[in-house]
Structure formats: structure tokens, C-alpha cells
Rosetta silent file (secondary structure, phi, psi, omega in degrees, C-alpha in Angstrom):
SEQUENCE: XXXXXXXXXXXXXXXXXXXXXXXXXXXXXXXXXXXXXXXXXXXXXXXXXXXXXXXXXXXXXXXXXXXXXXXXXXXXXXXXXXXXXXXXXXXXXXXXXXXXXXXXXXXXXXXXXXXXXXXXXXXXXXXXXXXXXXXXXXXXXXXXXXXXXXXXXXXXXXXXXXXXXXXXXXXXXXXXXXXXXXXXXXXXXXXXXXXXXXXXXXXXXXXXXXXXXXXXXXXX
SCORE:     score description
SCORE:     0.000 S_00000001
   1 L     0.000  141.062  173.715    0.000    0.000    0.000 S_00000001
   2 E   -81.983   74.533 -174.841    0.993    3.730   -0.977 S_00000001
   3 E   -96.843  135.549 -172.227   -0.087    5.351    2.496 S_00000001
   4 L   -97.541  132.162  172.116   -1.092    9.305    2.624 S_00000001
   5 E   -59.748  156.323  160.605   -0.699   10.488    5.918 S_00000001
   6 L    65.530   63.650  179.390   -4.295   11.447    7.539 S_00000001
   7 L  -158.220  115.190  168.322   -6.074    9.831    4.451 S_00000001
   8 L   -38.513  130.021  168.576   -8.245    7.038    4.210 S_00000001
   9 E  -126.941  144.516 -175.044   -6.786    4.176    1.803 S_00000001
  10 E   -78.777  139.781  164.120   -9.738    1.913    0.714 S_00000001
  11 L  -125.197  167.922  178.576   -9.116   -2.250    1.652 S_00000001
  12 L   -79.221  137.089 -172.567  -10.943   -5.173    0.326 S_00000001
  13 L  -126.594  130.685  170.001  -13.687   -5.857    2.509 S_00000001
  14 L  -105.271  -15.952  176.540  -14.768   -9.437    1.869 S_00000001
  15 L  -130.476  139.843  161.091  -17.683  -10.414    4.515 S_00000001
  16 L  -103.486  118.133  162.305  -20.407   -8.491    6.008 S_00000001
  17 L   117.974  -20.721  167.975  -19.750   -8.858    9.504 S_00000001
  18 L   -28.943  139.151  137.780  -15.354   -9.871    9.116 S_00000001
  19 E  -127.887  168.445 -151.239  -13.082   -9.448   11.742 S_00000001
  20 E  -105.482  113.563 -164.261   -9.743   -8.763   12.058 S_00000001
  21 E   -67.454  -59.005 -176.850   -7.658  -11.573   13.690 S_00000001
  22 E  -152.989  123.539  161.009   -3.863  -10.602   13.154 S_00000001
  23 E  -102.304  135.518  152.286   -1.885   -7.925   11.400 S_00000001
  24 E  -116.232  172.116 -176.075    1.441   -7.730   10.164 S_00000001
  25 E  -156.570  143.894  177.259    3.570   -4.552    8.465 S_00000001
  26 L  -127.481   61.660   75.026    6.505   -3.876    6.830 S_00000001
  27 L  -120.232  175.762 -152.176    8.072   -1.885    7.720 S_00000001
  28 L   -75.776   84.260  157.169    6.534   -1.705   11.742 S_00000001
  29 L  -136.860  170.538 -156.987    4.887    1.895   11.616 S_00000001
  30 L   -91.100  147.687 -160.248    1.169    2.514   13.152 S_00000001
  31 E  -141.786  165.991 -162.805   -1.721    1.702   11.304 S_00000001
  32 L  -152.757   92.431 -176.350   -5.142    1.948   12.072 S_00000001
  33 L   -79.182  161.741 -144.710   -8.204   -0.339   10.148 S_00000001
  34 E  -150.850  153.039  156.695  -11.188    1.253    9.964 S_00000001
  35 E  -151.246  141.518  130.455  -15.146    0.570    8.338 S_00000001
  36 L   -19.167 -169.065 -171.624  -17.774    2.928    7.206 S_00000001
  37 L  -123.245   11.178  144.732  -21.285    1.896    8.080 S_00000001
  38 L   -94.774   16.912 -179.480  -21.289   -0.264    4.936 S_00000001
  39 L    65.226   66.825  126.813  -18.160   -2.527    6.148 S_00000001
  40 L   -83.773  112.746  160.025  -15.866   -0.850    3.425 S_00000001
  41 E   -63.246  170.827 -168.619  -12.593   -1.198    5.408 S_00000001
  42 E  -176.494  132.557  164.773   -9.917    1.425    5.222 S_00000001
  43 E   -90.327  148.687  150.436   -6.374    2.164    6.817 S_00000001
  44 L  -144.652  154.638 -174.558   -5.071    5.392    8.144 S_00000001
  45 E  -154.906  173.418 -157.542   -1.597    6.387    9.144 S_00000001
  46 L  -131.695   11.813  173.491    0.063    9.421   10.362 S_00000001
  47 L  -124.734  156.860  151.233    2.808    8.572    7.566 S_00000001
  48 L  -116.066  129.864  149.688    3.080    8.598    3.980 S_00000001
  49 E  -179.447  172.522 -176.569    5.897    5.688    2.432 S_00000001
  50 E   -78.097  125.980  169.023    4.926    1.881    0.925 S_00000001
  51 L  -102.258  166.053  174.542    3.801   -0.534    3.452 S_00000001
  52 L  -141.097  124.734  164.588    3.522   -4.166    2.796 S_00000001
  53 E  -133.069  113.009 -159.839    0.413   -5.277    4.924 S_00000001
  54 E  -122.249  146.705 -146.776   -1.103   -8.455    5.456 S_00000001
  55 E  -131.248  142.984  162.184   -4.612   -9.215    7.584 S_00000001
  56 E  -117.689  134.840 -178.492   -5.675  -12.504    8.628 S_00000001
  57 E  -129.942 -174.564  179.861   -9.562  -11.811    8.963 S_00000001
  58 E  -150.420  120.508  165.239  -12.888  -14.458    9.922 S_00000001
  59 L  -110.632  175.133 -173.670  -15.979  -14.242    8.857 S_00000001
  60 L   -77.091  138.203  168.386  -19.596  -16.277    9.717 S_00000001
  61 L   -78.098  -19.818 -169.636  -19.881  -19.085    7.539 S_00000001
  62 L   -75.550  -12.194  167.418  -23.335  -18.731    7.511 S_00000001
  63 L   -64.751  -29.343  171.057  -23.194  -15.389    5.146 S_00000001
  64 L  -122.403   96.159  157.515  -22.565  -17.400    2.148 S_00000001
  65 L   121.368   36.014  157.683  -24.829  -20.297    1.345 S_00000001
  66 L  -145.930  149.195 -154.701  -27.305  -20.601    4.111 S_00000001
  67 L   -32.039  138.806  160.731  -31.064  -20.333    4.112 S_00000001
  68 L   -59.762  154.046  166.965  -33.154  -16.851    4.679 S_00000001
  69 L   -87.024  172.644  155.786  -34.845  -17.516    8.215 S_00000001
  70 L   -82.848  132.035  162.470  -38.570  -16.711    8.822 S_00000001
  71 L  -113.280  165.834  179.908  -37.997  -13.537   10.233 S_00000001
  72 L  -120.615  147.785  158.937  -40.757  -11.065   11.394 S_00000001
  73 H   -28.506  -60.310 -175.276  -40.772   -7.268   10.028 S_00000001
  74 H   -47.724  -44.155 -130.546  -39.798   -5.944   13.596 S_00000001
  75 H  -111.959  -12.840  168.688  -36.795   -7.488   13.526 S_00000001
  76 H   -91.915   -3.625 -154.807  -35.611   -5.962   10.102 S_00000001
  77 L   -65.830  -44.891 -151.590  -36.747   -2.239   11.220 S_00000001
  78 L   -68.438  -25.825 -165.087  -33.632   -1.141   12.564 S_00000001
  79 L   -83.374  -42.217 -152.774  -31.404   -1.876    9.541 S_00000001
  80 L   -66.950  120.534  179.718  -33.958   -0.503    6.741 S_00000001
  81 L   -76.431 -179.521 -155.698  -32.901    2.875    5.667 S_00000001
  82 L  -119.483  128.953  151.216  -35.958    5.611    4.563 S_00000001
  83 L  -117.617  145.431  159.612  -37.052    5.857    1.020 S_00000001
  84 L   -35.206  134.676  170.844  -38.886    8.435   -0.626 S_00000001
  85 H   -41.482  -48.591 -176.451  -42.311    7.989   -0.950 S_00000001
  86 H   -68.814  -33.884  174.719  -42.006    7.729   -4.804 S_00000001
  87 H   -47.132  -43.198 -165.510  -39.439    5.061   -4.633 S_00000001
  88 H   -90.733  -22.828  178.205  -41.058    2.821   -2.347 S_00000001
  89 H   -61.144  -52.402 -167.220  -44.526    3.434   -4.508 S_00000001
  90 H   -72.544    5.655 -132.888  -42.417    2.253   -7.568 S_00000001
  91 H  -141.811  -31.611  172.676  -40.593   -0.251   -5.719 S_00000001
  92 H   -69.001  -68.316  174.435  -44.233   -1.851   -4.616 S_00000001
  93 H   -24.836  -44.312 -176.945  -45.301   -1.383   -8.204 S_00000001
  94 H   -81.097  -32.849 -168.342  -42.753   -3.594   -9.602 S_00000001
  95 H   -66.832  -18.472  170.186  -43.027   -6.222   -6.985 S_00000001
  96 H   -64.957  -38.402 -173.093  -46.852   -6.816   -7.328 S_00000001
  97 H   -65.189  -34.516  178.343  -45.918   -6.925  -10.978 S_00000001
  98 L  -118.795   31.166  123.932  -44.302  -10.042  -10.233 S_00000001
  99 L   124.843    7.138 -166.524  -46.804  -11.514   -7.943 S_00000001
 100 L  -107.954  125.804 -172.315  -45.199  -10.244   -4.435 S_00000001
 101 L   -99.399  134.389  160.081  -47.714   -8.104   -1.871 S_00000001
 102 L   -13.662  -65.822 -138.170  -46.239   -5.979    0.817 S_00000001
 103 L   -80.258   -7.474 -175.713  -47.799   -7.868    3.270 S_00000001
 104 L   -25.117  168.609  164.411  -45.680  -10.984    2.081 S_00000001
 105 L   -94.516  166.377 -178.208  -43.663  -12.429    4.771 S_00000001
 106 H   -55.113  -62.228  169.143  -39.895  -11.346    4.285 S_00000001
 107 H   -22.966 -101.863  167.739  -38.751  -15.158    3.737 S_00000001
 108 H    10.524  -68.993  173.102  -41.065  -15.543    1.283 S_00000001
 109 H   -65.828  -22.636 -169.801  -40.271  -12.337   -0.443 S_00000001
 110 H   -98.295  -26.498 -173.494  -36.770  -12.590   -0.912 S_00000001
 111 H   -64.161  -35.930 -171.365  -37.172  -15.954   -2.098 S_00000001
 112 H   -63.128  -16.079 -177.926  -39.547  -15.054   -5.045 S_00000001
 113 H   -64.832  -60.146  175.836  -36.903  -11.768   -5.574 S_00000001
 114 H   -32.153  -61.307 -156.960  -34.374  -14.485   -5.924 S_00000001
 115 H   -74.610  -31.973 -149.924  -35.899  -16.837   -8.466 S_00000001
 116 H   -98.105  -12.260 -178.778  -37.648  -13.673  -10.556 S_00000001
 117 H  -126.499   11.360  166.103  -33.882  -11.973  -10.843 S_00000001
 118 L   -89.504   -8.434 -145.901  -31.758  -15.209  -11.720 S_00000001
 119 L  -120.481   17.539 -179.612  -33.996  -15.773  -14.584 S_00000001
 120 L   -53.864  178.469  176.230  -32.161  -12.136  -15.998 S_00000001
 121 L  -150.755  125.785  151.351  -30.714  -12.405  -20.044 S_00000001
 122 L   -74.827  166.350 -164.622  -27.957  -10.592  -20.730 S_00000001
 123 L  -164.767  151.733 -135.509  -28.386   -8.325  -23.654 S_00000001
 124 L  -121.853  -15.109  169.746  -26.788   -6.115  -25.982 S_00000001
 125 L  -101.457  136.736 -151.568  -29.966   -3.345  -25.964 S_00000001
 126 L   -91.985  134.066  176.219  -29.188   -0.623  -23.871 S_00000001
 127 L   -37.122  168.226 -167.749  -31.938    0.674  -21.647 S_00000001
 128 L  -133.935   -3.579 -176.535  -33.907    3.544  -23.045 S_00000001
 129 L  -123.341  175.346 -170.241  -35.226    5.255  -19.471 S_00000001
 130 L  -121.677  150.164  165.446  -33.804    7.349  -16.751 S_00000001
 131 L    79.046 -161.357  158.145  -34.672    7.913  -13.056 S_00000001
 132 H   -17.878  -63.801 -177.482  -37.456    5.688  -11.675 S_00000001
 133 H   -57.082  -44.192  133.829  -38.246    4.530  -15.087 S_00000001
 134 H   -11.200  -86.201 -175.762  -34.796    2.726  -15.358 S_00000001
 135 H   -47.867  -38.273 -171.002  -35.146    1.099  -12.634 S_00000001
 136 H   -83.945  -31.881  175.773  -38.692   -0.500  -13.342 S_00000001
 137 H   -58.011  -44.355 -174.405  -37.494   -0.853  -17.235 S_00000001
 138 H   -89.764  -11.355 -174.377  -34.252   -3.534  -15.731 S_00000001
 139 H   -84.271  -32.363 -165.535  -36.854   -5.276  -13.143 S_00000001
 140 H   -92.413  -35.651 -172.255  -39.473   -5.923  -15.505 S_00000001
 141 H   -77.723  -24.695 -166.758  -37.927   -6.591  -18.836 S_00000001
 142 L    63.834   53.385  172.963  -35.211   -9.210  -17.140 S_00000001
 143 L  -142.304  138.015  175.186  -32.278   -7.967  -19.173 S_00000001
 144 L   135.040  148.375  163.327  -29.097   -6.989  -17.718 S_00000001
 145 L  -111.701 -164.118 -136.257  -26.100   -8.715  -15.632 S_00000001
 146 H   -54.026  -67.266  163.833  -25.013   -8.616  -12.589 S_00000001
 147 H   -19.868  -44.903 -152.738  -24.837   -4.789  -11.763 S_00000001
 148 H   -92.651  -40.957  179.754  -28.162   -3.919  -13.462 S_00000001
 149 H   -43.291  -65.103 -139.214  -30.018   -7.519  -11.338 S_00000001
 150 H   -60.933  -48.564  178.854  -28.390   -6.344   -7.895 S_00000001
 151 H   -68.016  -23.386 -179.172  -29.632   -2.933   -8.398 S_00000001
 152 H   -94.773  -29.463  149.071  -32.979   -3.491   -9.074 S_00000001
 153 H   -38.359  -47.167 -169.342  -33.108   -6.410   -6.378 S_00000001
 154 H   -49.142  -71.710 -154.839  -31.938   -3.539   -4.006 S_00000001
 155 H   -55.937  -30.138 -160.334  -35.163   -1.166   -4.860 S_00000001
 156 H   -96.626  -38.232 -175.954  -37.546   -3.670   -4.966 S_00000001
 157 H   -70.217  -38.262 -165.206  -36.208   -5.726   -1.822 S_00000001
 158 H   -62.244  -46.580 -168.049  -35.935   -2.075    0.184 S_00000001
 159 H   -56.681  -40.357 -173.480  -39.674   -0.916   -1.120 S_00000001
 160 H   -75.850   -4.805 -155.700  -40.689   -4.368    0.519 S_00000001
 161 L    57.548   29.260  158.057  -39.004   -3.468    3.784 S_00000001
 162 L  -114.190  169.855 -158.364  -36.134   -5.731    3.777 S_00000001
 163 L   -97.915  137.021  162.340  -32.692   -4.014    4.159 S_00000001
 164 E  -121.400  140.909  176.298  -30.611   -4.678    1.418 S_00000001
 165 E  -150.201  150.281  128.219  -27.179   -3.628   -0.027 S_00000001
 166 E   -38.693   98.765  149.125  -24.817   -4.088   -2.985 S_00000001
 167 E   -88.591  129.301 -176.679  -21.294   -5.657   -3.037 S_00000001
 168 E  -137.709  145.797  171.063  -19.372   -5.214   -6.758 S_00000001
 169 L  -127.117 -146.112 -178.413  -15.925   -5.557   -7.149 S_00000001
 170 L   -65.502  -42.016 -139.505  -13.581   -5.438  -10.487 S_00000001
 171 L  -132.451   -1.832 -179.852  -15.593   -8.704  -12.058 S_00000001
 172 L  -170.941  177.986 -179.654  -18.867   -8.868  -10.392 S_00000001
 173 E  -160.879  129.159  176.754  -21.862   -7.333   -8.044 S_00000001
 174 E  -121.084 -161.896 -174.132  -23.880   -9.289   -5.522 S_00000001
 175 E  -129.717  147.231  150.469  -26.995   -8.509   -3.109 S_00000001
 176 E  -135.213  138.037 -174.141  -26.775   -8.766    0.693 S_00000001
 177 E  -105.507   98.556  179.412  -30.028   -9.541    2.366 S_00000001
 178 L   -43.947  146.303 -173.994  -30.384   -8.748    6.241 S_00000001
 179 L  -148.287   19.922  178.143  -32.152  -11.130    8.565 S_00000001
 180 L    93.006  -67.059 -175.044  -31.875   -9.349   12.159 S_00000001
 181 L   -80.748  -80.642  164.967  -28.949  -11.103   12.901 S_00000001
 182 L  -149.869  167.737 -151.644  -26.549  -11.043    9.862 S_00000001
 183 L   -85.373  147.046 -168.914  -26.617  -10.094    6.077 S_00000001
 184 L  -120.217  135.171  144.664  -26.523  -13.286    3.976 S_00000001
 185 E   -93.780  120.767 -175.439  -24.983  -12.844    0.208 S_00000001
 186 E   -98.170  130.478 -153.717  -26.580  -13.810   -2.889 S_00000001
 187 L  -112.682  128.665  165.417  -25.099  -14.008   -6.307 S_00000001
 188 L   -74.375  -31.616 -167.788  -28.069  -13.556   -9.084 S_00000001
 189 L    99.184 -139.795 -163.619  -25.224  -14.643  -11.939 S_00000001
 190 L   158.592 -153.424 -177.789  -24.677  -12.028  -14.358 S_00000001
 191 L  -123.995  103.662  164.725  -22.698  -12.680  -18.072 S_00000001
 192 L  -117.582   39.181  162.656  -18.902  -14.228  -17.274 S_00000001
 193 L   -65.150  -24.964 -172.572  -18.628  -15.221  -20.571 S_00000001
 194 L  -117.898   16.776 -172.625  -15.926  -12.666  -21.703 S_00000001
 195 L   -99.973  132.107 -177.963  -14.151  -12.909  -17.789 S_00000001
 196 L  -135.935  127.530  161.830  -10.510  -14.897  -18.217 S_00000001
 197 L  -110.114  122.978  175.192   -8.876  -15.450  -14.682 S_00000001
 198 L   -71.895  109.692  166.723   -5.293  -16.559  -14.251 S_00000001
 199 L  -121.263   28.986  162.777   -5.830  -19.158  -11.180 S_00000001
 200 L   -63.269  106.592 -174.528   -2.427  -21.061  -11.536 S_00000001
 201 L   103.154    5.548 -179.968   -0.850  -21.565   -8.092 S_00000001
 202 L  -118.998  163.872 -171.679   -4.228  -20.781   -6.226 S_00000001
 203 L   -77.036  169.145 -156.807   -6.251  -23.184   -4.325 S_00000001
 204 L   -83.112  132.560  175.491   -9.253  -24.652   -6.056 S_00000001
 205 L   -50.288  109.879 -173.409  -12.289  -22.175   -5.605 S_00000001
 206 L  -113.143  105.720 -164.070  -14.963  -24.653   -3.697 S_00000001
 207 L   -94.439  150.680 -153.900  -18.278  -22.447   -3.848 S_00000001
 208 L   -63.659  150.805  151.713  -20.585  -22.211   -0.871 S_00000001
 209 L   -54.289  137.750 -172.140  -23.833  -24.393   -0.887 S_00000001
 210 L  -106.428  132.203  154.578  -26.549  -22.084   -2.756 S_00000001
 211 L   -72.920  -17.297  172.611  -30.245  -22.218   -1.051 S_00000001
 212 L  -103.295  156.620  161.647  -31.813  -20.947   -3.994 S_00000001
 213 L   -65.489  143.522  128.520  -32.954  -22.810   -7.212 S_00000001
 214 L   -84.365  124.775  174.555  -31.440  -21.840  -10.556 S_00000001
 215 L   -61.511  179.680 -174.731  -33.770  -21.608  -13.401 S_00000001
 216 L   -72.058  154.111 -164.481  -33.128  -23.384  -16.291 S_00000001
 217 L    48.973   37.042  163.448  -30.392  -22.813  -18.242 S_00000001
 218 L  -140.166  162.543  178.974  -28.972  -20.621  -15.957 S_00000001
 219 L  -171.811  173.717 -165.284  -26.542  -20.734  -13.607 S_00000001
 220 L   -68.668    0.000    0.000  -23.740  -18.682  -11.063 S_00000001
């Protein structure tokens, strides 16, 4: 790392809910991790020169690959940030369009979000609306990859009152769904068709059990 004295440098935050186990630094000067109140991690230092820094972190296994709970509404209140009145009207609007009522229970609800935003197509025609209209234009038509699913999971999962957030990195964007206790992540897929990874010398990727069905012909 290139560290600016007084200056936030952004780190890869890999779990909602990681913590940090052991640090080391090279060369020994004081460092100080840090998260926002979306778990983006961050260093500060009270130097500027090149560090070499390496984190052993832990996260819940249970964030990737295990079941929504029945949860009750109360128990999501605290997390769920305030939308505008129009948002959350348009945000109802799409989900009735695909068969989900407010009063749903959250289980329920996320699962039918799930199955209704796997079943995306990527596609080569570029949206045609702005604002609001965007958003109901990538929910409804089922075109888009990962970026354009997550976001319109987000709107439609918030408008229902469960708290939801985006993770995206260089290659990909996922949803995390809150359950009172701790945010679970869910990969919709997306297009990796044109993605080439170098993995020579790294251990073999083993991916979490997934709780939701993939529709047909689709997959993570």
C-alpha cells in the first residue's frame, strides 16, 4: 500500500460482519483499520511511504450459502434505511408486478426476488429510461447482468421493507439480504462469458452451498 498520511486508503472488505484476527507490516509503523457503516474497510496512518500489509480476517460461515430464516418485520426495522415515498410506490409497483404483496412475509419475499432476478438475459440493448423509469425498465424486462439484477433487487427488496445492499468488485456485483442477525450474500449470476482469470498456483475455488434454485439454463 501507498499510504497518505491522515487519508483514508480503501481495503478489500470481503464479509459483512469480518473481523480482524492478526496484522502484520513492513516496515513496523502505526496503522489503524477502519469501516464505514457499509463494512468498506480502510487504513489510516500518520505517515506517507509503501507498506507491505497483510490481515488474517474471519468471517460467519453462515453469510454465504445458508437459508433466509422466517424472520418477522420488527426485527428488520432497525437496519432498513428511509425511502422516498415515490421510490417505495415504484418499488411496490414492480413487486406486485411479479406476484409479491407488501404484506408478504420477508422469507417468502426474498425468495420469489431471488428466483424472478436469476432468470435475468444478458443483452446487448441498452436501456432507453432514466430515473425511476430505469429502474422499473431492468426489473421488468429481465435484461441486464449482474450490476443492473443487484440494483434493481436492491429497490424492490428495500420498497418491501427488507434491508438490502450491494457488493461489486472489479468482475462482479452481488446482493446482501439482512435477517436481524446477519446479512446473507446472494449471487443472481450475471454474463462471465468474456471474464478470463489466471488461477495457476491458487487453491481450487470450492463455492458455498446455494439455497436458492437456478432456473433453467442458468446458472452462477
Amino acid at each position: 500500500l501507498d499510504l497518505k498520511a491522515d487519508e483514508r486508503l480503501a481495503l478489500p472488505s470481503v464479509a459483512p460482519g469480518a473481523r480482524l484476527v492478526l496484522m502484520s507490516r513492513e516496515p513496523l509503523v502505526e496503522l489503524r483499520i477502519g469501516a464505514d457503516s457499509a463494512e468498506n474497510w480502510y487504513v489510516t496512518s500518520d505517515t506517507s511511504r509503501h507498506v507491505r500489509l497483510t490481515l488474517q480476517i474471519v468471517a460467519d460461515r453462515r453469510v454465504f450459502g445458508s437459508d433466509y430464516p422466517n424472520v418477522s418485520r420488527a426485527a428488520l426495522a432497525g437496519k432498513l434505511p428511509p425511502l422516498p415515498g415515490e421510490v417505495k410506490q415504484s418499488a411496490l409497483d414492480v413487486a406486485r408486478a411479479l406476484g409479491i404483496e407488501e404484506s408478504a412475509p420477508p422469507q417468502q419475499a426474498v425468495a420469489a426476488l431471488v428466483q424472478h432476478f436469476r432468470r435475468f438475459s444478458p443483452s446487448e440493448r441498452r436501456p432507453t429510461s432514466q430515473g425511476l423509469a430505469l429502474y422499473r425498465e431492468l426489473a421488468l424486462t429481465a435484461r441486464g447482468i449482474c450490476r443492473h439484477r443487484s440494483y434493481a433487487f436492491m429497490i424492490t427488496a428495500l420498497g418491501l421493507g427488507i434491508p438490502t445492499r450491494v457488493a461489486i468488485n472489479e468482475a462482479h456485483a452481488w446482493v446482501e439480504v439482512y435477517d436481524g442477525d446477519l446479512w446473507h450474500r446472494i449471487d443472481l449470476g450475471g454474463a462471465a462469458d468474456q471474464l478470463e482469470m489466471d488461477d495457476q498456483g491458487r487453491p481450487r475455488h470450492v463455492e458455498p452451498r446455494d439455497p436458492f434454485a437456478w432456473p433453467d439454463r442458468r446458472e452462477s
